[in-house]
C-alpha positions as CSV (number, residue, x, y, z in Angstrom):
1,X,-4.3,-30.5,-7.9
2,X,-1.9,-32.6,-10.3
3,X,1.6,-33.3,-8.3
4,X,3.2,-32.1,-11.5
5,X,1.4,-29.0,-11.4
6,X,1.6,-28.2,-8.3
7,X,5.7,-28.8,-8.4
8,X,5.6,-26.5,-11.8
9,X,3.9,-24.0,-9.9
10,X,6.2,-24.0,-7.2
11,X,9.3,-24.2,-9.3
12,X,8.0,-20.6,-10.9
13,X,7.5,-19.0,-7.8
14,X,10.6,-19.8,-6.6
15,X,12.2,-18.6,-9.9
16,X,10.2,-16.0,-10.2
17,X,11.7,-12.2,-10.9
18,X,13.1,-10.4,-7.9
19,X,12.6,-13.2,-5.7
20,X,16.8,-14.2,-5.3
21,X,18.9,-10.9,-4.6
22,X,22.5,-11.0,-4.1
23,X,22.2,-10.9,-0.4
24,X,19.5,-13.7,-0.2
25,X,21.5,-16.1,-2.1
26,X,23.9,-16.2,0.1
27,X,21.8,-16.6,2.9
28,X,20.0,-19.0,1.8
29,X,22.9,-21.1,0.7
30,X,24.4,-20.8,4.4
31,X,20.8,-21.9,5.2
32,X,21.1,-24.8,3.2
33,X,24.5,-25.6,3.7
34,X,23.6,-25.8,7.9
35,X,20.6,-27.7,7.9
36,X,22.0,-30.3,5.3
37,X,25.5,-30.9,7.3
38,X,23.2,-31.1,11.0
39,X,20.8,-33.7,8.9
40,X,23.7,-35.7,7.4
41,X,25.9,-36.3,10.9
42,X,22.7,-37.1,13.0
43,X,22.0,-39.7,10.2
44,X,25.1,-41.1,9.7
45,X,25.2,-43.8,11.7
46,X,22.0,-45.4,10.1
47,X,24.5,-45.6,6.7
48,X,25.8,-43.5,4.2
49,X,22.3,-43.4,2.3
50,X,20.2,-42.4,5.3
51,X,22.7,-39.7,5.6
52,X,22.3,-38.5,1.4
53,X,18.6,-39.2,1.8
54,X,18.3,-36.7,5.1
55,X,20.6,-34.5,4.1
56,X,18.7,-33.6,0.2
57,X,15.4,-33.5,2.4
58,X,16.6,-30.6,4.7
59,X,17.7,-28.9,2.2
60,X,14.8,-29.4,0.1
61,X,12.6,-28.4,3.0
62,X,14.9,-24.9,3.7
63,X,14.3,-23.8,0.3
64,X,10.8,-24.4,-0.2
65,X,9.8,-22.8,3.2
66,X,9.9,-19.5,1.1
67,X,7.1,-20.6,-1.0
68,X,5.7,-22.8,0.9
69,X,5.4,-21.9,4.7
70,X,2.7,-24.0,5.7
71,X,3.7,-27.0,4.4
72,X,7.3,-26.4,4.9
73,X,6.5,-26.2,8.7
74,X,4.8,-29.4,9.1
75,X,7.5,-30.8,7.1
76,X,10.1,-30.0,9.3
77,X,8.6,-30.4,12.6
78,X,7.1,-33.8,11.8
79,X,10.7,-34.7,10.9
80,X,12.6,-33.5,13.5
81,X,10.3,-35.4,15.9
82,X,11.0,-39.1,14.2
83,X,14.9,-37.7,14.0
84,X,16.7,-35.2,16.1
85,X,18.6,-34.3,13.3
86,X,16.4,-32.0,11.3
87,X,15.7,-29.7,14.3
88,X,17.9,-26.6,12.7
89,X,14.7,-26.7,10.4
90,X,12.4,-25.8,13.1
91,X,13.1,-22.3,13.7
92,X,13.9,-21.3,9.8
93,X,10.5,-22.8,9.1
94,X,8.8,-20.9,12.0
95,X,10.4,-18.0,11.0
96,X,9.3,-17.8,7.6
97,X,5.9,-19.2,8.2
98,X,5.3,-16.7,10.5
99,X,6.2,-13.7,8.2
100,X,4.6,-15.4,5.2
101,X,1.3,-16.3,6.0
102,X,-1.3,-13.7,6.0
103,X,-4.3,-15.3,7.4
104,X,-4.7,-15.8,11.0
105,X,-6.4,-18.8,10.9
106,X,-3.9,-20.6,8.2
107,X,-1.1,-20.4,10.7
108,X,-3.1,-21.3,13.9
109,X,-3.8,-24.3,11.8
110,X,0.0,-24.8,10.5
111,X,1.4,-24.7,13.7
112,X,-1.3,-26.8,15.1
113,X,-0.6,-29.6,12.8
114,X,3.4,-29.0,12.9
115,X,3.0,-29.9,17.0
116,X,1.1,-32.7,16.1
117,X,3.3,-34.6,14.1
118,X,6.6,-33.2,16.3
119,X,4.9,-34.7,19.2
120,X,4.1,-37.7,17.7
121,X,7.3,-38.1,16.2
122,X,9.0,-37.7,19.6
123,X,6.6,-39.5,22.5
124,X,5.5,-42.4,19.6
125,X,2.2,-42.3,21.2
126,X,1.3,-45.6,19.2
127,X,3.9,-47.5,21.9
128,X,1.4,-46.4,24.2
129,X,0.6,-43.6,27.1
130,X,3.3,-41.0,26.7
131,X,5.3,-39.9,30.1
132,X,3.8,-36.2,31.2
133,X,7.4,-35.6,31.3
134,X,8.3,-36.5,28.0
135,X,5.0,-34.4,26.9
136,X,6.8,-31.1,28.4
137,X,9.7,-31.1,26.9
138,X,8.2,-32.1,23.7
139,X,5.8,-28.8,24.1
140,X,8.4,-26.6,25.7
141,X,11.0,-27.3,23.2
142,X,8.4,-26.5,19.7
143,X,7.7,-23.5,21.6
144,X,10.8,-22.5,22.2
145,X,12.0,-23.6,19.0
146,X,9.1,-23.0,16.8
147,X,6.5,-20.6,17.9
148,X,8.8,-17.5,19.4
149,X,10.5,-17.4,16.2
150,X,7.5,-17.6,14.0
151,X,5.8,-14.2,16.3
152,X,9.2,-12.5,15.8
153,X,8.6,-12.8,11.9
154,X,5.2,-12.5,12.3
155,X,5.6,-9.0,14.5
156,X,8.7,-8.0,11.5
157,X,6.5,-8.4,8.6
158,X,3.3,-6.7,10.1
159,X,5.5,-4.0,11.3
160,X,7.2,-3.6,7.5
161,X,3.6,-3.6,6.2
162,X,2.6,-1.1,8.3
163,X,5.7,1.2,7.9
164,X,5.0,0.9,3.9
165,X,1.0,1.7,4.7
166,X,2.7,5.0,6.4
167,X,5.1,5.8,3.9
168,X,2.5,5.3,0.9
169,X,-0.2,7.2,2.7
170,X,1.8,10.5,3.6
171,X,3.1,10.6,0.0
172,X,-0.5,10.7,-0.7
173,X,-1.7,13.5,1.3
174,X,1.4,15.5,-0.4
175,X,0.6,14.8,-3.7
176,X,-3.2,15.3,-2.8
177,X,-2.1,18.7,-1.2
178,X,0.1,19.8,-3.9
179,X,-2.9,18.9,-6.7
180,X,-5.3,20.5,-4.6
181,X,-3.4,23.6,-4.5
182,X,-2.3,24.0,-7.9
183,X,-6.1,23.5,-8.8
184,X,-7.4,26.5,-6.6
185,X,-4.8,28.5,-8.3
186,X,-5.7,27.4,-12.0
187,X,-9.1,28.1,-11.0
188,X,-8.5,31.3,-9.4
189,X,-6.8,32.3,-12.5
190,X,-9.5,31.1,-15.4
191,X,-12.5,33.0,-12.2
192,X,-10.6,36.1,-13.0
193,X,-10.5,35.8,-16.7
194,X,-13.9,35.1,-16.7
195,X,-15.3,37.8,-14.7
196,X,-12.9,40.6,-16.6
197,X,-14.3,38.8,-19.9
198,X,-17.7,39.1,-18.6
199,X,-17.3,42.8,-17.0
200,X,-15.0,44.4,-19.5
201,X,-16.9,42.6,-22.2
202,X,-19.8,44.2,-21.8
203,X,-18.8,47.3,-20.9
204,X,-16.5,47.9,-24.1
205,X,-19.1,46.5,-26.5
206,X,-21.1,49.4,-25.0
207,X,-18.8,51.4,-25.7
208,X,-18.0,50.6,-29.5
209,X,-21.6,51.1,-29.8
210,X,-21.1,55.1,-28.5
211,X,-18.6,55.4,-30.4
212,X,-20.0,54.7,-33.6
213,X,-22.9,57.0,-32.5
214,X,-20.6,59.8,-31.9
215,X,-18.7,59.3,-35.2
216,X,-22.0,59.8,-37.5
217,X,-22.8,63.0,-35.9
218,X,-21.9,66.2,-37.9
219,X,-22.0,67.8,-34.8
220,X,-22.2,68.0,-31.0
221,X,-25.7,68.5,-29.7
222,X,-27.0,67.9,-26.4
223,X,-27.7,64.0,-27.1
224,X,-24.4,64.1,-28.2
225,X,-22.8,65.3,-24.7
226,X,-25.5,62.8,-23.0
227,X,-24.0,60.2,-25.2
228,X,-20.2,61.0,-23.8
229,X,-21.2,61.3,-20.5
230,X,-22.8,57.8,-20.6
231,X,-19.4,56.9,-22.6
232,X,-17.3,58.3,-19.3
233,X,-19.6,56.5,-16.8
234,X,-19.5,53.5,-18.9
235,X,-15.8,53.7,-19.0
236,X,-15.5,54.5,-15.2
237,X,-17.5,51.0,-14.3
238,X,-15.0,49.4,-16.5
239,X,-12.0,50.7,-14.8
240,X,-13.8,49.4,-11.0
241,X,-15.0,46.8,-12.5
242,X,-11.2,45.6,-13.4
243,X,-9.4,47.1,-10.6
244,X,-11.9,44.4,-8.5
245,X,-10.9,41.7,-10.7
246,X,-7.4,42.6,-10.5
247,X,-7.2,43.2,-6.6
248,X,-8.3,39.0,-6.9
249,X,-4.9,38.5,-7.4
250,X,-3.1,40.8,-4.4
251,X,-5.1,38.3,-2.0
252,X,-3.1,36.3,0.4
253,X,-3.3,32.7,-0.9
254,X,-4.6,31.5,-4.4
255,X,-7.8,29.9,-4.0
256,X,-8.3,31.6,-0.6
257,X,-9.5,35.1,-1.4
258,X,-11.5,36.8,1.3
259,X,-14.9,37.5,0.1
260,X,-15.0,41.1,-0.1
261,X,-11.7,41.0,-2.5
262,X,-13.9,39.3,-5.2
263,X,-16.1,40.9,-7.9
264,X,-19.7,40.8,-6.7
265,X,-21.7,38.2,-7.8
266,X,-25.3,39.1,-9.7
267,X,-28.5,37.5,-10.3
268,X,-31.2,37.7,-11.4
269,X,-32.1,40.8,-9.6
270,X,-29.2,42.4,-12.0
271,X,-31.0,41.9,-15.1
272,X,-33.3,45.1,-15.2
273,X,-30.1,47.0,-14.7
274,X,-28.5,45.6,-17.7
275,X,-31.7,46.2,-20.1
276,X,-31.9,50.1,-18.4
277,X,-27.4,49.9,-20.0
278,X,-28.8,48.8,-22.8
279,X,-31.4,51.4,-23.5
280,X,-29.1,53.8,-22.4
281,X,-27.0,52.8,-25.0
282,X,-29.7,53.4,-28.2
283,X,-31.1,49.5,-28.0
284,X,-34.6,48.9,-28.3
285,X,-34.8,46.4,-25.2
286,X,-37.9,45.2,-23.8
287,X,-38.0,43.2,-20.4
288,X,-40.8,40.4,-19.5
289,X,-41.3,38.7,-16.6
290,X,-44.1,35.5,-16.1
291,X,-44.7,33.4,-13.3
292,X,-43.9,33.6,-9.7
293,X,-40.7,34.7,-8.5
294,X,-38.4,31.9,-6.9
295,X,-35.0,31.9,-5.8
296,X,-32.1,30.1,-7.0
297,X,-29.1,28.9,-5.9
298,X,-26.1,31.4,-6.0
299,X,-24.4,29.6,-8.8
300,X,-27.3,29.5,-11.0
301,X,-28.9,33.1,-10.3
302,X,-25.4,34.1,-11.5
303,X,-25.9,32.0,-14.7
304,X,-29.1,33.6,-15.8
305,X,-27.3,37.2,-15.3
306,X,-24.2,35.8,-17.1
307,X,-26.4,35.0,-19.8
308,X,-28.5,37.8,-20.2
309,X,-25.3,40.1,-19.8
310,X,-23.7,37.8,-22.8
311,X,-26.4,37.5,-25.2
312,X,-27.8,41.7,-25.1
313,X,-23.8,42.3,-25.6
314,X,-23.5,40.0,-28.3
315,X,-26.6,41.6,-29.8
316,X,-25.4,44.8,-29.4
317,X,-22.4,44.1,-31.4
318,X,-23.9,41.7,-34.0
319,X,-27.4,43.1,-34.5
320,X,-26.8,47.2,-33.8
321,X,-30.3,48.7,-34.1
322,X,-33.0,45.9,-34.1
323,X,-35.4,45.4,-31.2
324,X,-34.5,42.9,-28.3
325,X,-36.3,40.7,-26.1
326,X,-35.6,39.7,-22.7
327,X,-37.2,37.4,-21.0
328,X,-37.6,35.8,-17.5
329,X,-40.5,33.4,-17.1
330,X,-40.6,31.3,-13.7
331,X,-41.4,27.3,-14.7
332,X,-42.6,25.0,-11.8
333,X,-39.2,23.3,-11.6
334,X,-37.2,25.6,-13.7
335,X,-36.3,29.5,-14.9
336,X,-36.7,30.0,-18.7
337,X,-34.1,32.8,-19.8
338,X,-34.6,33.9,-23.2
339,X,-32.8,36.7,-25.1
340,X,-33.9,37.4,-28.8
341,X,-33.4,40.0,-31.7
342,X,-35.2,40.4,-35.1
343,X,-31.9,40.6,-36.5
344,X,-29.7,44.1,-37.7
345,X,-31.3,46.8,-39.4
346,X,-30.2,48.2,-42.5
347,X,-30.7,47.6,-46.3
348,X,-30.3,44.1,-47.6
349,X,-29.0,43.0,-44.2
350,X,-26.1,45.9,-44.2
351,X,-25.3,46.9,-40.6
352,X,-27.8,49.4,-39.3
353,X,-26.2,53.2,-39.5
354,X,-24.0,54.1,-36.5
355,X,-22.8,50.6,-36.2
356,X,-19.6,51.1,-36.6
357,X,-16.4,49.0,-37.5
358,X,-17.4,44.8,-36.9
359,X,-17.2,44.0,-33.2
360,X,-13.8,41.8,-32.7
361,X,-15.0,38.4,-30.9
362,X,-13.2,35.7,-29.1
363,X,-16.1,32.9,-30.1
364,X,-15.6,31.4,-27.2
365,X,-18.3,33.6,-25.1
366,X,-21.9,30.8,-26.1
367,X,-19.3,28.2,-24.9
368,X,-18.7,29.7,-21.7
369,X,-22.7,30.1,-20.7
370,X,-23.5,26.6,-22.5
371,X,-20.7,25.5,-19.4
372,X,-22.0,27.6,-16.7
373,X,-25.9,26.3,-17.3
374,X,-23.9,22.5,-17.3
375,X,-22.5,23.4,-13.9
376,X,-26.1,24.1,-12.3
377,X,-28.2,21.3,-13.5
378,X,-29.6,23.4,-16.4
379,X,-28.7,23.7,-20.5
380,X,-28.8,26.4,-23.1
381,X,-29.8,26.1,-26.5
382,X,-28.4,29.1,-29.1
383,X,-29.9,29.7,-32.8
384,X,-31.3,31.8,-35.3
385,X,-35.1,32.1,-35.3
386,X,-37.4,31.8,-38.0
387,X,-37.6,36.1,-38.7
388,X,-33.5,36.3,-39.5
389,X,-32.6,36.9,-35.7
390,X,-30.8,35.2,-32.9
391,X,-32.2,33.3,-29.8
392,X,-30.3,32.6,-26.7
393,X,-32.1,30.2,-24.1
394,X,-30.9,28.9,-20.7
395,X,-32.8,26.7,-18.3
396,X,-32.0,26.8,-15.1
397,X,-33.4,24.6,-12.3
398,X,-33.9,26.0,-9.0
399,X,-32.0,23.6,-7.2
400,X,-29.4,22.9,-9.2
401,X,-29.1,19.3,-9.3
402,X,-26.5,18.1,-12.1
403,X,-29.2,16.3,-14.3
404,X,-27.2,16.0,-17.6
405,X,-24.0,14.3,-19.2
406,X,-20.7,15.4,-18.6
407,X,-20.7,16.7,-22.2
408,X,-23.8,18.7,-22.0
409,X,-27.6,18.1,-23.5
410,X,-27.7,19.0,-27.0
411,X,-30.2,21.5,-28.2
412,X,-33.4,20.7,-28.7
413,X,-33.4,22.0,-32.4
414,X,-30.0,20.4,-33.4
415,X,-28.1,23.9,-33.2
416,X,-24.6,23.8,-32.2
417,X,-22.9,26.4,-30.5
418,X,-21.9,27.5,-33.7
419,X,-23.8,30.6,-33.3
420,X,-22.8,33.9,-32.7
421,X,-18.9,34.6,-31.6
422,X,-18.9,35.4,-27.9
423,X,-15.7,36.1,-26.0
424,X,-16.1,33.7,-22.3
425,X,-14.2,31.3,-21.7
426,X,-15.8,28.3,-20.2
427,X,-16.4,29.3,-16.2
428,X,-18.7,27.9,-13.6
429,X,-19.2,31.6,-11.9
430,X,-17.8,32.9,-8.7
431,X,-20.9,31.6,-6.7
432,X,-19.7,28.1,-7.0
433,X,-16.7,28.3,-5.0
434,X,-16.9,25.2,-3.1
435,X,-13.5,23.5,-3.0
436,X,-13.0,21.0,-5.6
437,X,-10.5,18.4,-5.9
438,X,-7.5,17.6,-8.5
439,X,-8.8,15.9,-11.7
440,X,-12.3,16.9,-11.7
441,X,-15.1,18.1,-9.1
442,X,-14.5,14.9,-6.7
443,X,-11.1,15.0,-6.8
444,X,-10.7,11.6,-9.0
445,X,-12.4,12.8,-11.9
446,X,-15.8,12.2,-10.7
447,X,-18.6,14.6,-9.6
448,X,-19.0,16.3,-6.7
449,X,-17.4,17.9,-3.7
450,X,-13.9,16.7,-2.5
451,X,-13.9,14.5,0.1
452,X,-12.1,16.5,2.9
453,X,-13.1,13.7,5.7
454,X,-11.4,10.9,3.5
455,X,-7.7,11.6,4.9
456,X,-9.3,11.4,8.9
457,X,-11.1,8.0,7.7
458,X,-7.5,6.9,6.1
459,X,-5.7,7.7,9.4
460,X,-7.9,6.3,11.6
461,X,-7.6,2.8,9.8
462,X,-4.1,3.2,10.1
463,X,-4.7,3.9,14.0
464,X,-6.3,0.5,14.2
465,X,-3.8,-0.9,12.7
466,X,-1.2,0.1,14.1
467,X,-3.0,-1.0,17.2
468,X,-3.5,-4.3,15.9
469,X,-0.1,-4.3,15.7
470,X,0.5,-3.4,18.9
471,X,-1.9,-5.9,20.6
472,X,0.0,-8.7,18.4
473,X,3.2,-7.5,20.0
474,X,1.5,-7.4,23.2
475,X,0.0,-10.8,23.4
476,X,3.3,-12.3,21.5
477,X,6.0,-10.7,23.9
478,X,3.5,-12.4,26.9
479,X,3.5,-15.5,24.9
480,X,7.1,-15.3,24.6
481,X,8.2,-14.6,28.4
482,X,5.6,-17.3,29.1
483,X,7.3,-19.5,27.0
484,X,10.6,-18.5,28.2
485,X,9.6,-18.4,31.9
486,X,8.8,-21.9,31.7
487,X,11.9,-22.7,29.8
488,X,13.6,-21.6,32.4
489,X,11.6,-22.8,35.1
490,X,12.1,-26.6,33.5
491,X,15.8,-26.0,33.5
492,X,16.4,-25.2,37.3
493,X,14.3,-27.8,38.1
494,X,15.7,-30.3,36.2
495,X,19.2,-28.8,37.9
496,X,18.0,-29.2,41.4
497,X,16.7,-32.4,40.4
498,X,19.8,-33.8,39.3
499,X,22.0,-32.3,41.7
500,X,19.7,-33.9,44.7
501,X,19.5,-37.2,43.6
502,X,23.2,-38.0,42.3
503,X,25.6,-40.0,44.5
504,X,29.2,-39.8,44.3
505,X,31.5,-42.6,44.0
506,X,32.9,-42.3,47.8
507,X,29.5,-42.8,49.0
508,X,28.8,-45.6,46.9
509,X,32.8,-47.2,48.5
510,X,31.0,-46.5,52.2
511,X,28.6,-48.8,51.8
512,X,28.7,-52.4,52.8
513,X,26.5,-55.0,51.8
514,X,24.7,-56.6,55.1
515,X,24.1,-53.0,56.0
516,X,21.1,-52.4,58.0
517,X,18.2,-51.4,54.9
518,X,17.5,-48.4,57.2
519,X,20.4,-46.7,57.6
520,X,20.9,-47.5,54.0
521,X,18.2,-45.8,52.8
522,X,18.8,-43.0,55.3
523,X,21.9,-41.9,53.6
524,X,20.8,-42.2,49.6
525,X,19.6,-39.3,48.1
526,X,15.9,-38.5,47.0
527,X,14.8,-40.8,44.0
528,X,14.8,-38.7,40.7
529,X,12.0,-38.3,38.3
530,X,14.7,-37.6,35.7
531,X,15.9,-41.2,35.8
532,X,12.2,-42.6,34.9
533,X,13.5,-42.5,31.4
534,X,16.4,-44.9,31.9
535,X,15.3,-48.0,29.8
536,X,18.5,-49.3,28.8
537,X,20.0,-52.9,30.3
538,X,21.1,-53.8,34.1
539,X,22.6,-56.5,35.8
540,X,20.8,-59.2,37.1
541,X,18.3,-58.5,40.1
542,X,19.2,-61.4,43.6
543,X,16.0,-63.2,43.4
544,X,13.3,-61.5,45.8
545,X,15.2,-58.1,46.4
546,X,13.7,-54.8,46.3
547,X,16.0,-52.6,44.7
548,X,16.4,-48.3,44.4
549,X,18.7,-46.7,41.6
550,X,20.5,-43.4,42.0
551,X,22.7,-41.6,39.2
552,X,26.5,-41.5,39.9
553,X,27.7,-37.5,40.3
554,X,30.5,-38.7,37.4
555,X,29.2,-39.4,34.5
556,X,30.4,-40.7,30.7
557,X,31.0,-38.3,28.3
558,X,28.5,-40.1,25.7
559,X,25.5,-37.8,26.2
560,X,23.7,-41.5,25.2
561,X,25.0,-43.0,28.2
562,X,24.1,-42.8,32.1
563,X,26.2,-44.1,34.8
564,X,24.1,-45.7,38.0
565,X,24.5,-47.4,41.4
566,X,21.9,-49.6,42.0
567,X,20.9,-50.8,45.7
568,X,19.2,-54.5,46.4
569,X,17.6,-55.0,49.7
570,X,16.0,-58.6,51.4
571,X,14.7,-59.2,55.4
572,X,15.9,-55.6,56.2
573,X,19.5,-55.8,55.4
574,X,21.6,-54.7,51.9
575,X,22.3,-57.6,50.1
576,X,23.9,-56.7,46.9
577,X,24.6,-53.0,45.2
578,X,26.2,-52.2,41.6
579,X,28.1,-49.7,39.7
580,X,27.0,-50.0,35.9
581,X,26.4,-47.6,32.6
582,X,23.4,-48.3,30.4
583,X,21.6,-46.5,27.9
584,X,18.9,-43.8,28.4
């Protein structure tokens, strides 16, 4: 990528909106402020441009390490192994490259190459083998600096994450729950409507129809008293026939009415009891049945009874007096349901006598079956025929697949549904109760059942998450008391170390030179590994001596500086010692 792109890029990022709040500023300035004064001091004595120079670097690294971790990192640890002086970088960077990279294997590789350069930087390798010891505290120090903090930030931001995944998935289940609930209320509600629109429907039309019989008459007869006492009956199913739908709503829990509370549900097996109404009623109604019997699922046996029940009242109340059809014929794959009429009786299409006043209609009823046969798989076709009457056709597969749009087929003649006035409202029928979710049948405004398993499936991700989690705290508290177990181990050692090998000034007065080597050596401490480092200048060596060095137990207050007693023996006696301070 172009350098000046790539510094563009950056420069957004880090101006982006939201990314500086009042609280980060200042933090960030301390940040600065910190790792800019550390850089300048440990420079200064390489000049006042060294100082500028390391001083703008620190601070440019501190900022950037927000944007960019990975590189930040490497920055920083490759610098504060060539000079001490940027190591207040090492932990910010570690930090926030441990929070702020995602992928695993991007900060294995980060920190991988950040100890690389830092140890580099701080054995200089290229000088040649580098001292085991100076390897240790090389690695002990980038662990201690570096790594810890970067699986702090690293546990911090997966455990944010995960708190957030929490929040945002319980708020979910509530507003899921609360939809869902308000849904099987709104659908309890429009069932209800439907079935006292259906059952009331019906039964009124049939009435209207007696009563326009009844008002006709000169007088009562015995046909006439037949006709009231079909009226009563009629108006007695009504009455149970609403006190059922009504009880619907006395149930404990909307959506979650007992089955025995809810109107029955009919089928097909109905039909031949609505055509003996009928007949009852004065209509000329003639029943057919071809093919084999078959049975349907419950939500489409109730849509052929629905539109049977639907189309003979429409006829009764549109078309008093002329001959109807019904007809059930049994397809292969499908049940044909076809109601038809020859249209009213009466002189140049008048209303047939005994009609009565015009039937009040809704015009919503051919709506409400063209929905239910949607619902099953099946579709309805409504229109006048060719003799001046009215045709009303469902089919209605026997499995009741969903086969068509969401929209519905259109009729195979190009009628609409602006056929007869009807009065149901659109309904899918108390057989298809199955739960559905908010926005449509799925839940999310797709097809099909809800998804009741999807909340389990959502928490046990969350479950492995969390244990994820849990596994990276594991393995980075071990990692940590490791790395702090060692830190401390390397400390009391280097303690004992020093505090073993150190002579004091006294015993350094004691000793003569022409000493026996011997008793010499006898009373010097153990040698130190910690003075293997010692590199600086020392006098001059007599001339075929053998010589051992031990620290003195007072030493300068320049942490650069080491104060020594060094020991020269020849033919088994001492024959020179010194008291110097060098360099490390």
């Amino acid at each position: 990528m172009n350098p000046g792109r790539q510094a563009y890029d950056t420069w957004r990022r880090l101006t982006a909106d939201g990314m500086w709040s009042g609280r980060r500023i200042v933090g960030e300035t301390l940040a600065v402020i910190a790792t800019a004064a550390v850089a300048a001091v440990a420079l200064s004595g390489a000049g006042a441009a060294a100082a500028g120079l390391g001083a703008v670097a620190a601070a440019a690294v501190c900022v950037v390490r927000r944007v960019l971790p990975a590189t930040a990192l490497v920055a920083a640890c490759g610098l504060s192994g060539l000079w001490g002086g940027f190591w207040l970088l090492m932990p910010l960077a570690g930090w926030s490259a441990g929070g702020r990279i995602r992928a695993a294997p991007r900060v294995v590789l980060a920190v991988t190459g950040a100890f690389a350069l830092h140890w580099a930087g701080v054995t200089a390798p290229w000088r040649g083998a580098p001292d085991p010891q100076e390897l240790l505290l090389a690695t002990v120090g980038f662990v201690t600096t570096t790594v810890l903090p970067g699986l702090v930030g690293r546990y911090r931001a997966q455990r944010r994450a995960l708190l957030v995944a929490l929040h945002e998935h319980n708020e979910q289940l509530l507003r899921e729950r609360e939809m869902i609930a308000a849904h099987w209320r709104l659908r309890e509600r429009q069932r209800i409507a439907e079935d006292m629109h259906d059952s009331l429907g019906h039964r009124l039309a049939l009435l209207t129809v007696q009563t326009g019989a009844l008002e006709v008459d000169s007088g009562l007869s015995d046909d006439q008293r037949d006709r009231v006492r079909e009226l009563r009956e009629a108006a007695a199913e009504a009455m149970r026939e609403l006190r059922e739908a009504v009880g619907v709503l006395h149930a404990d829990g909307a959506g979650d009415t007992a089955p025995s509370a809810r109107p029955p549900a009919r089928g097909v097996a109905g039909v031949e009891e609505l055509v003996v109404e009928a007949r009852r009623a004065g209509a000329a109604v003639e029943l057919r049945r071809t093919g084999e019997s078959r049975a349907l699922e419950p939500a489409a046996d109730h849509a052929a009874y629905r539109i049977v029940q639907e189309a003979l009242t429409n006829a009764l109340k549109h078309a008093p007096g002329a001959a109807l059809t019904v007809e059930l014929r049994f397809e292969p794959d499908a049940l044909v349901v076809e109601v038809a009429d020859e249209g009213a009786v009466g002189a140049e299409g008048a209303p047939a006598p005994g009609a009565g006043p015009a039937a009040v209609s809704g015009g919503q009823g051919l709506v409400g079956l063209r929905e239910r046969a949607r619902l099953v798989g099946g579709l309805l076709h409504t229109g006048p025929t060719a003799g001046g009457g009215f045709r009303v056709a469902g089919i209605l597969p026997y499995d009741s697949a969903p086969r068509y749009g969401a929209d519905g087929p259109a009729s195979p003649d190009g009628c609409t549904e602006e056929g007869r006035p009807g009065a149901a409202a659109p309904s899918r029928g108390p057989a298809d109760d199955r739960p559905r979710g908010p926005g449509g049948p799925s839940g999310r405004g797709g097809s099909g059942p809800v998804d009741w398993q999807a909340p389990r499936r959502r928490q046990r991700e969350l479950d492995t998450a969390v244990g994820r989690t849990w596994r990276g705290v594991v393995l980075g508290g071990g990692t940590a008391a490791v790395c702090a177990g060692v830190l401390v181990g390397f400390g009391l050692w280097a303690l004992r170390e020093w505090e073993s090998s150190v002579l004091s000034p006294g015993a350094y007065a004691a000793i003569e030179v022409g000493d026996d080597e011997a008793s010499v050596r006898a009373g010097l401490p153990e040698e130190s590994l910690l003075l293997a480092d010692v590199d600086g200048s020392e006098p001059p060596r007599p001339e075929g001596a053998r010589c051992l060095v031990r620290a003195s137990t007072e030493q300068p207050d320049d942490p650069d500086l080491v104060a020594l007693f060094r020991f020269c023996f020849a033919d088994g006696v001492l024959v020179a010692k010194d008291a110097y301070t060098t360099g490390w």
